[in-house]
TORSEKOL-526442 format. One record per atom (N, C-alpha, C): x, y, z; atom name; residue number from 1. Coordinates in steps of 0.2 Angstrom, whole numbers, padded with zeros to 4 digits. Layout:
<<X Y Z> "CA" NUM>,
...
end
This chain:
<<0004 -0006 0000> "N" 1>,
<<0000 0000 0000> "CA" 1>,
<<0005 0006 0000> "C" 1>,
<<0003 0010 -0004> "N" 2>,
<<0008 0017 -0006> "CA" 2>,
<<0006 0021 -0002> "C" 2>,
<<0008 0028 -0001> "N" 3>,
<<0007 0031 0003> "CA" 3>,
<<0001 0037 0003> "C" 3>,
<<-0001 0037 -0003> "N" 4>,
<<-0006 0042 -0005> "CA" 4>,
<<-0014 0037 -0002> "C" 4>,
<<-0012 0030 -0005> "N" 5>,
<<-0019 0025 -0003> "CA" 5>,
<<-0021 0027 0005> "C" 5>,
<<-0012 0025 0009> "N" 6>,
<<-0014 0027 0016> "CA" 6>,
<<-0018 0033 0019> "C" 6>,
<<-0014 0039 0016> "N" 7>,
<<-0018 0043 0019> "CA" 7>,
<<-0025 0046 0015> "C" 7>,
<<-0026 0041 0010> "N" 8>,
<<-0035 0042 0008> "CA" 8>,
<<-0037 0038 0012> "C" 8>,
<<-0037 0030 0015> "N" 9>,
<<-0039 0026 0021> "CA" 9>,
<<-0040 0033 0025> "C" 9>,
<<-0036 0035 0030> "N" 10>,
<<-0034 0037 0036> "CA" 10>,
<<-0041 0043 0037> "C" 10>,
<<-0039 0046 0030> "N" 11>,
<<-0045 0053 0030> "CA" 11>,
<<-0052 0051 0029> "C" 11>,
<<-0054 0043 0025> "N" 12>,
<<-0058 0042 0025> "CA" 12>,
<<-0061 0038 0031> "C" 12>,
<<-0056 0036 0036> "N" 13>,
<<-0058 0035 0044> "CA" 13>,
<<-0060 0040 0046> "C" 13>,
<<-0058 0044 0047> "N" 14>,
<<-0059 0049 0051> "CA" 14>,
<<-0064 0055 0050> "C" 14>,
<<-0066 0055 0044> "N" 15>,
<<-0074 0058 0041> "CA" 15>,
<<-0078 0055 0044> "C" 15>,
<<-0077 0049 0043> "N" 16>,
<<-0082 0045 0045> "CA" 16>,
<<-0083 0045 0054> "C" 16>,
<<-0079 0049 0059> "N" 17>,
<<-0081 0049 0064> "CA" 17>,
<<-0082 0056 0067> "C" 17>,
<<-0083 0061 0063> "N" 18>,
<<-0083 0067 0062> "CA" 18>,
<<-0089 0068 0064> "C" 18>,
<<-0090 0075 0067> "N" 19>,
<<-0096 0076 0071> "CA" 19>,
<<-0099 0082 0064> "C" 19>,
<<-0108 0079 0061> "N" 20>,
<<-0109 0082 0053> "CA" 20>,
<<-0106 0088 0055> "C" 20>,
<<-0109 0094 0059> "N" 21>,
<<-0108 0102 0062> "CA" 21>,
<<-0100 0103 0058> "C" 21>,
<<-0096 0099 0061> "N" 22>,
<<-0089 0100 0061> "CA" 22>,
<<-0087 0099 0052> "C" 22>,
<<-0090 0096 0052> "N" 23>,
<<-0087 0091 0044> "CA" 23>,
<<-0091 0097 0038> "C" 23>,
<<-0094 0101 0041> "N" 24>,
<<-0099 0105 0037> "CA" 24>,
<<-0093 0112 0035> "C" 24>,
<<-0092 0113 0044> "N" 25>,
<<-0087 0118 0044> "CA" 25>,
<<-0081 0118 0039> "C" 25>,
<<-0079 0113 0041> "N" 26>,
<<-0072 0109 0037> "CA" 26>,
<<-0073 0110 0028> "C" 26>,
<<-0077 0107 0028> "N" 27>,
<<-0081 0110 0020> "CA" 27>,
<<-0080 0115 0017> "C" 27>,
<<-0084 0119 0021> "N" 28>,
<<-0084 0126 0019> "CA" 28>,
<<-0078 0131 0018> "C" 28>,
<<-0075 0130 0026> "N" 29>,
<<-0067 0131 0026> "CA" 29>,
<<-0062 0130 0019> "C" 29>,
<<-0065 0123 0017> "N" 30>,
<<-0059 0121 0010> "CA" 30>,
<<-0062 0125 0006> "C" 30>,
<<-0067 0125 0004> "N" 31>,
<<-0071 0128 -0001> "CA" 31>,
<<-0068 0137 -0004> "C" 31>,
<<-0067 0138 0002> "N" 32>,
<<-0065 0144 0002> "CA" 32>,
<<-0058 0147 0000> "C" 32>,
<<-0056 0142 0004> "N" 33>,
<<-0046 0142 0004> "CA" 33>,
<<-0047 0138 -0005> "C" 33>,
<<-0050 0135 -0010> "N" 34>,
<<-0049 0134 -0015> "CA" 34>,
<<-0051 0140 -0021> "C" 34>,
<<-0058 0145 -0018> "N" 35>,
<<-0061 0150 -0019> "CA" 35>,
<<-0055 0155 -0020> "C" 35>,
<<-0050 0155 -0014> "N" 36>,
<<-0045 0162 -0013> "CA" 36>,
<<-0041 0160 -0020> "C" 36>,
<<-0040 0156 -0024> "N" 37>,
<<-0033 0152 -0026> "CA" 37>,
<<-0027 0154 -0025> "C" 37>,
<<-0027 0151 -0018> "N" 38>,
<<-0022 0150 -0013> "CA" 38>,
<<-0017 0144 -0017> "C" 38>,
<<-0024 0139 -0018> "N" 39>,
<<-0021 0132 -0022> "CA" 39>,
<<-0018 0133 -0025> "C" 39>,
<<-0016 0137 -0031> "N" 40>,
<<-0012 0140 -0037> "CA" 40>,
<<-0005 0140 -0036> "C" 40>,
<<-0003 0141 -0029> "N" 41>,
<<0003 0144 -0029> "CA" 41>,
<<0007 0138 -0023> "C" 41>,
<<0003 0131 -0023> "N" 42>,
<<0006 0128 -0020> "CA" 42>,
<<0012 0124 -0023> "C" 42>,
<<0016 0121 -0021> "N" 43>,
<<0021 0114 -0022> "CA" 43>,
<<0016 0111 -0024> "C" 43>,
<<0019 0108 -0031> "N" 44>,
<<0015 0101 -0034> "CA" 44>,
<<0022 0095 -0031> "C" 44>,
<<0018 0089 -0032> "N" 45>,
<<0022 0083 -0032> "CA" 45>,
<<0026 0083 -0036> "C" 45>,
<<0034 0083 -0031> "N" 46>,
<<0041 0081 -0035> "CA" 46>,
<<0044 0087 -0036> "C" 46>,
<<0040 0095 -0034> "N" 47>,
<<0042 0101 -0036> "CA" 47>,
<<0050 0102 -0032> "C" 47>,
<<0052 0103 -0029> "N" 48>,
<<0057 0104 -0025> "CA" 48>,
<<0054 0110 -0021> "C" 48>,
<<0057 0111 -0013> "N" 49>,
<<0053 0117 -0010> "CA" 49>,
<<0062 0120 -0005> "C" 49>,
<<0060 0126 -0003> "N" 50>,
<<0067 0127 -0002> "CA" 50>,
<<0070 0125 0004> "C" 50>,
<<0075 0127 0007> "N" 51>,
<<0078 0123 0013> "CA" 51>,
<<0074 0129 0021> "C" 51>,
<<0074 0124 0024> "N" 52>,
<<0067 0129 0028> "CA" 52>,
<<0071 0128 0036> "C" 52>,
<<0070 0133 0040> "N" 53>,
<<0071 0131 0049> "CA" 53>,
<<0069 0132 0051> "C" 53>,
<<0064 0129 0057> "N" 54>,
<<0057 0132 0060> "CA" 54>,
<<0060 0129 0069> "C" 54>,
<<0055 0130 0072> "N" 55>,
<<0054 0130 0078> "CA" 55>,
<<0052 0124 0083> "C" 55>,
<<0052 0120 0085> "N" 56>,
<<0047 0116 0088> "CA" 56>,
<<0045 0115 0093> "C" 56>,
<<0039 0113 0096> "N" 57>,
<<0035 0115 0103> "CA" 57>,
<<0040 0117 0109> "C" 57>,
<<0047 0115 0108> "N" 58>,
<<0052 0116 0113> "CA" 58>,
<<0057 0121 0112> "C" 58>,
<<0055 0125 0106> "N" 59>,
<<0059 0130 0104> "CA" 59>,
<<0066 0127 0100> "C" 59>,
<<0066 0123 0099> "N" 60>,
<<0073 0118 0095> "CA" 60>,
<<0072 0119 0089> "C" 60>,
<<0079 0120 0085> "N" 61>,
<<0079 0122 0079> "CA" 61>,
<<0076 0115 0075> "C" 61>,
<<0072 0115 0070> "N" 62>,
<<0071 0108 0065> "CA" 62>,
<<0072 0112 0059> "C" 62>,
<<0080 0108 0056> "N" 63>,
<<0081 0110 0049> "CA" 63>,
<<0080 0105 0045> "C" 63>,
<<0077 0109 0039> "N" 64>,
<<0075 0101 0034> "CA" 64>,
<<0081 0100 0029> "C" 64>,
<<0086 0104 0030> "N" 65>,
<<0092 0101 0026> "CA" 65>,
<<0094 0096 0030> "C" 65>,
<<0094 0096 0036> "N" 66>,
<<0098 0091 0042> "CA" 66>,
<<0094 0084 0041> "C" 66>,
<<0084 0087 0042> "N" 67>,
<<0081 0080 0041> "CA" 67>,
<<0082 0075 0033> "C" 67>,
<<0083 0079 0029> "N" 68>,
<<0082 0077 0023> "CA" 68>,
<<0091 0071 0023> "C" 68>,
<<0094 0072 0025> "N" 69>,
<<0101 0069 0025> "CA" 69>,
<<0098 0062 0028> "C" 69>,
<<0094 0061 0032> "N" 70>,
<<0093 0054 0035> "CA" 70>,
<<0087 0052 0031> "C" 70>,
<<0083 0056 0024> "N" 71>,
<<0080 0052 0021> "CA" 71>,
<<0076 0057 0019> "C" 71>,
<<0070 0054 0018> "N" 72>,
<<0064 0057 0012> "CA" 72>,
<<0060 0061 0020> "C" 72>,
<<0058 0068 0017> "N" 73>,
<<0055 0072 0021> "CA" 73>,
<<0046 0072 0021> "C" 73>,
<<0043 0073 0024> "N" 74>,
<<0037 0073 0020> "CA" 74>,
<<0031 0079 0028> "C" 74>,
<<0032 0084 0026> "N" 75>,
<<0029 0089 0030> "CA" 75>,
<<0019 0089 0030> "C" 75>,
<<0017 0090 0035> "N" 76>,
<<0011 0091 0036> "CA" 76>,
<<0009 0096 0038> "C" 76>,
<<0007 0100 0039> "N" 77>,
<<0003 0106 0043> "CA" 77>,
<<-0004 0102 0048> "C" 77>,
<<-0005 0105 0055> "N" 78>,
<<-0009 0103 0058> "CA" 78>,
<<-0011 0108 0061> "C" 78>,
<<-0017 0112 0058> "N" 79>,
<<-0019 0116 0064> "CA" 79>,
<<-0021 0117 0072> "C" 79>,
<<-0026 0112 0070> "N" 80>,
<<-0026 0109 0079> "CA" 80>,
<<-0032 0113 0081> "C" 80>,
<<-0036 0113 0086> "N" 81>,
<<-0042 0116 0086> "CA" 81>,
<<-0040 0124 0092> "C" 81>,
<<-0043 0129 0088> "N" 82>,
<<-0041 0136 0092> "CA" 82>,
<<-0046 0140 0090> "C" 82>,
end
């Protein structure tokens, strides 16, 4: 199982236990961020994206030139509920 099947699995679990109220929001929410075309200016697959160094919940540097040296990188964004 490849990795794109996984996370169609994973997203199709978790819809599925979505509270409707929420999953309406969530809808609406993408609907909108595709409406801005924000999408337009993203990284397509295989694009290359540049060398980044960000923060993490302990203030610790995380560089992805460093992570990339021990393999394939793969970033998520996770808003979290706020």
């Amino acid at each position: 199982m490849n990795l794109n099947t996984k996370l169609s699995a994973m997203s199709q679990e978790s819809a599925a236990k979505l509270d409707p109220a929420i999953a309406q929001i969530m809808k609406e929410s993408r609907q909108q961020l595709e409406d801005s075309g924000l999408l337009k200016q993203v990284l397509g697959q295989g694009e290359k994206m540049t060398d980044f160094v960000l923060l993490d919940s302990a203030q610790n540097e995380f560089s992805s030139r460093e992570a990339l040296k021990k393999g394939p990188l793969l970033i998520s964004w996770y808003r979290g509920i706020w």
